[in-house]
C-alpha positions, -999 to +999 in steps of 0.1 A: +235-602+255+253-568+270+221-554+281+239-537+308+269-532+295+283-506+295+279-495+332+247-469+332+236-481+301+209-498+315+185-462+307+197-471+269+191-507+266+158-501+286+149-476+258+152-445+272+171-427+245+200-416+269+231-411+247+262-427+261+299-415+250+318-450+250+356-457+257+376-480+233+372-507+254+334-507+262+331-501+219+353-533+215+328-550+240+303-541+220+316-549+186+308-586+187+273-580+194+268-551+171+278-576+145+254-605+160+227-576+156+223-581+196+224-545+204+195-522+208+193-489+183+205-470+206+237-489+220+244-491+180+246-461+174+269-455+204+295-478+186+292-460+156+298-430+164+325-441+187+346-459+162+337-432+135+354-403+159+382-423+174+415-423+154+421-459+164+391-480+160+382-480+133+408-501+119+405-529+145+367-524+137+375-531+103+394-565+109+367-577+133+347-570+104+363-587+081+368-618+102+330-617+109+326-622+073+347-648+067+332-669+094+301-660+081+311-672+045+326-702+059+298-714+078+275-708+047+302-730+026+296-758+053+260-754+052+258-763+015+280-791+013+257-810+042+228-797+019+240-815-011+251-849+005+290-850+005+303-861+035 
């Protein structure tokens, strides 16, 4: 997980409530496990409000999004063909 991440984070992850402004690149860091629901409240909030205030994010935000989902469908798909016997 990104329990440290970003750098002086640690007060968030640990629960402190200490509100970090992230950069692009520690939000992108995070996106994965945002979307793994691996972050803590706080540290999720952090990316959300970062991509909802940056005017570039939120469409890369978007298309990890999107790919999430499809992966997500995909491995559902591949779940239920073992389930029913084929292959």
């Amino acid at each position: 997980t990104s329990a440290s991440w970003p750098p002086g984070a640690g007060d968030i992850a640990g629960g402190a409530g200490v509100m970090v402004a992230l950069s692009c690149a520690e939000a992108r860091d995070l996106a994965s496990d945002l979307l793994d629901g691996e972050l803590g409240p706080d540290l999720e909030r952090a990316v959300d409000e970062h991509v909802t205030g940056c005017p570039t994010c939120p469409s890369l935000y978007r298309a990890l999004l999107a790919v999430h989902h499809e992966l997500e469908r995909l491995r559902h798909e591949e779940e239920l063909g073992e389930g029913s016997g084929a292959g």
